[in-house]
N, C-alpha and C positions, 0 to 999 in steps of 0.2 A: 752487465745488466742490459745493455743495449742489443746485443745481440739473443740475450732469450726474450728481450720485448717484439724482436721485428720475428721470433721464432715463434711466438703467438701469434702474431698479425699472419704470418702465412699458415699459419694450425687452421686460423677462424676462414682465411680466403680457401680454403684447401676444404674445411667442412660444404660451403656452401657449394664448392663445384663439383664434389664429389656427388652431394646429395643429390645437383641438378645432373646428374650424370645417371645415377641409379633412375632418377626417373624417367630420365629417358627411355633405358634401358625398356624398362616397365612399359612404359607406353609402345615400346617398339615390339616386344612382345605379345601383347592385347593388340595389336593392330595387324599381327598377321595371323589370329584365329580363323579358322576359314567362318564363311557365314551361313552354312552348313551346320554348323558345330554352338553358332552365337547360342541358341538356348538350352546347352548341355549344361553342367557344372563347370563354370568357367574357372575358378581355384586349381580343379582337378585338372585342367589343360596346363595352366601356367606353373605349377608344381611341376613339370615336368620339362620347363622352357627354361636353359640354361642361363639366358640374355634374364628373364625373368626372376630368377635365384639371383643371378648375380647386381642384378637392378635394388633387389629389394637388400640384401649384404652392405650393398654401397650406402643405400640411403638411410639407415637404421641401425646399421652396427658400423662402419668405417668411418661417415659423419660423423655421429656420435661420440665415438673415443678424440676426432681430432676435436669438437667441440670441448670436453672434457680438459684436453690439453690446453685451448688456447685460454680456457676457465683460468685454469691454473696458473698461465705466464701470463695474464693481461689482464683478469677480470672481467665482469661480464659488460662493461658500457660501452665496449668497442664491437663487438662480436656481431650485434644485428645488423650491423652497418658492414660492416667485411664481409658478414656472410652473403650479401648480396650479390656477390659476383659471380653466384653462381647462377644469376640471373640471364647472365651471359652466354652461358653455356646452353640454359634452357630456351634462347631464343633462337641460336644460330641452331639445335640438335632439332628443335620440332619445325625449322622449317625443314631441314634435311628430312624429317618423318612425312611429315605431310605433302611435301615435294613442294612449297612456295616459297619464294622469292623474302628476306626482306628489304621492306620498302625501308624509303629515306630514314619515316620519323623513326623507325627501329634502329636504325643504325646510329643517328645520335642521340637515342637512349641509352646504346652501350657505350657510345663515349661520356657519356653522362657517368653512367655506371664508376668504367676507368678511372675516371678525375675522382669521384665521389670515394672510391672505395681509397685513392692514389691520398686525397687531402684527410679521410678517418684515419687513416697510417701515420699521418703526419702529426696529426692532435694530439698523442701519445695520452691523450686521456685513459692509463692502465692502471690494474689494483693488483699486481701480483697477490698472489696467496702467502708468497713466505713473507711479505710485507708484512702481513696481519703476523705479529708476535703475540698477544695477547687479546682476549675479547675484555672489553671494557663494557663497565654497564649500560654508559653511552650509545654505544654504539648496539646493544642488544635492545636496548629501548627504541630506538631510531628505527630496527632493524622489524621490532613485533607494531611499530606504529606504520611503517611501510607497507609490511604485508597487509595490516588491515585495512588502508587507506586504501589499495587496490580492490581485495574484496569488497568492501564498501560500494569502490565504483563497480565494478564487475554487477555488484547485485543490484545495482539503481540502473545501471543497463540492461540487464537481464529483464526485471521488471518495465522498464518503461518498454520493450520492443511489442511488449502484446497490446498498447497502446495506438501503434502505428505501423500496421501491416503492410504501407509501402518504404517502411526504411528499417524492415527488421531485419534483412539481409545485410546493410550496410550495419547497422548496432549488434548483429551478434557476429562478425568479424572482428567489427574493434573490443567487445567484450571477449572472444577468444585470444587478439592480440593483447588483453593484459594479465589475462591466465597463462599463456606462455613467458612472459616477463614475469611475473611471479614465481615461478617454475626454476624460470634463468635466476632468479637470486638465491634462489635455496638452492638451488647446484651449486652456486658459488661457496655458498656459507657450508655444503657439506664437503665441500673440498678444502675448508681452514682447517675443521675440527678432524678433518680423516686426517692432515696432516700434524698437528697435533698429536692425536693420537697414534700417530707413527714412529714419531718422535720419543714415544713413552708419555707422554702428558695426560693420563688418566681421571679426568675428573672427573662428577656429576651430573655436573653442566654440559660439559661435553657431549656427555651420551643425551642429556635433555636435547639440545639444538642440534644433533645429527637424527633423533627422530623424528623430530618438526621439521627439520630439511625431507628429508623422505617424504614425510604427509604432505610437505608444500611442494614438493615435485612431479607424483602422484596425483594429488588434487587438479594441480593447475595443466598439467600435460591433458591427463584425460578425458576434463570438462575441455579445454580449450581446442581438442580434436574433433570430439563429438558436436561444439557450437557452431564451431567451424563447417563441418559436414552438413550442420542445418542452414548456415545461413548460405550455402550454393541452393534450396530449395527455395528461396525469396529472392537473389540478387546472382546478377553472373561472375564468374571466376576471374573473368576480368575485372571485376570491382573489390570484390573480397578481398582475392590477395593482397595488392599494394594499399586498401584501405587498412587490413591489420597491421600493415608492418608502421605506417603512421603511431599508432602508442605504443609499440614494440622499440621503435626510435627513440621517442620521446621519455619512454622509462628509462631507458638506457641511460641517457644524458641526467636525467635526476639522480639516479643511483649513484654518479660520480659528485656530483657536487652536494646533494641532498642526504643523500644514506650517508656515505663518508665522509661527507664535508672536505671533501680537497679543491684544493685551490690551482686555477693554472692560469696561464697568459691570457691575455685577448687577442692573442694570434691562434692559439689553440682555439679556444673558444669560434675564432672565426672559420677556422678548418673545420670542426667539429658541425655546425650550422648549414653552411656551406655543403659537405660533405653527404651530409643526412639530405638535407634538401633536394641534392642531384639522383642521389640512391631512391628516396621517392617517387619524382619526378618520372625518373624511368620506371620505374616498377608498374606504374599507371599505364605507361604509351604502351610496354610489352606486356600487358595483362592480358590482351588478345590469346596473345599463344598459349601461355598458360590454360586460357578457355577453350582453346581448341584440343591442345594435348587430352582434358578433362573428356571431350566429346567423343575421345577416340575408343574410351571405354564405359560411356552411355550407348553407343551405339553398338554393343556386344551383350548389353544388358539384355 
């Protein structure tokens, strides 16, 4: 068991550098269109950029399946928190894109990172899938009061941002940051019932909660893309991104002790804090780059 645990944990560290890799890729791409060319169809140039194929491959189908996988060995409360390494990659690839230097605080944001991502490994905070032998009503009741409890917030977010037009940017990243958490638990929950029914375990129910997983996957991915894309029109990239992954964290950690009710040490527990904290923390200092890589493809628009 311990060895398909640390085999998730590098599924999820392996999504997130992959993904930071395709983007690069992408960005590296869009960054050598001539400027000649910037107000052509810009799709139709990059459909033909192999760095660009292969940017988007990486970050949308090769991510992907390892997210899938690390679903399946570890569940989802570790996974936002590991995937963050690929943080790493996207600061040291866009200063190579851009040609700058990083400075100090970047450097120990990735050692931030390191530890962060080094201490969530160690928290073993995991829910395998073969774990779940049977859905209990407990836990199906826990499972539609969660989803809603996020929808809830999601929609008193959504609403309150037309409220306050200087912090809609920051309110509809962390409303995208709970629609992608929403999304990550119905992945989770259609990976019991798919295996289940792999199994032979043919019920009713089954096929009930693997179509509400789809709808909650669906729902929450392609509001929480689209929010996301509105709120870089109020707020910069440097504040969006590390402000979503704050309740992309913090659901995480519920979902382990709250949805399942598991129990663990207060050494885990201080890994798991700790951990999340430092993954933050950096995400904030290198949000710059992220905001610059962004700019490499406003300026082709």
């Amino acid at each position: 068991m311990a060895d398909l645990y640390f085999l998730g944990v590098l599924f999820a560290i392996l999504a997130g550098v992959i993904a930071a890799l395709g983007n690069i890729l992408q960005k590296s791409a869009v960054n050598k269109i001539p400027k000649e060319k910037s107000n052509e169809n810009i799709m139709k140039i990059l459909i033909r950029s192999p760095s660009w194929v292969l940017g988007s491959i990486l970050c949308y189908g090769v991510s992907t399946i390892f997210i899938i996988l690390a679903e399946f060995f570890i569940g989802p409360a570790l996974i936002p928190g590991l995937y963050a390494a690929g943080l790493i990659v996207l600061a040291i690839g866009s200063a190579k894109l851009i040609g700058e230097k990083l400075n100090l605080a970047e450097y120990i944001a990735i050692l931030f990172i390191i530890i962060g991502v080094f201490l969530i490994g160690l928290s073993r905070l995991d829910i395998p899938v073969n774990e779940i032998e049977k859905f209990d009503y407990g836990l199906l009741i826990r499972m539609v009061l969660f989803s809603f409890i996020l929808i809830f917030l999601w929609f008193l977010i959504t609403i309150a941002v037309n409220k306050d037009i200087n912090r809609k940017g920051i309110a509809l990243a962390i409303a995208g940051g709970i629609l992608f958490s929403l999304a990550g638990i119905h992945l989770f929950f259609l990976l019991i019932v798919a295996n289940f029914l792999f199994k032979g375990e043919i019920q009713a129910i089954y096929i009930i909660i693997l179509i509400a997983a789809i709808g909650g996957i669906a729902f929450g991915n392609y509001l929480g893309i689209k929010q996301t894309q509105e709120a870089y029109k109020y707020a910069q990239a440097s504040k969006v991104q590390p402000t979503q992954e704050v309740p992309k964290q913090i659901i995480a950690i519920c979902i382990y002790f709250l949805l399942f009710l598991k129990i663990t040490s207060i050494i885990s527990v201080f890994f798991i804090i700790i951990g999340v904290s430092l993954v933050i923390s950096a995400g904030f200092i290198l949000g710059n780059r992220q905001e610059q890589l962004d700019d490499i493809d406003k300026k082709t628009e």
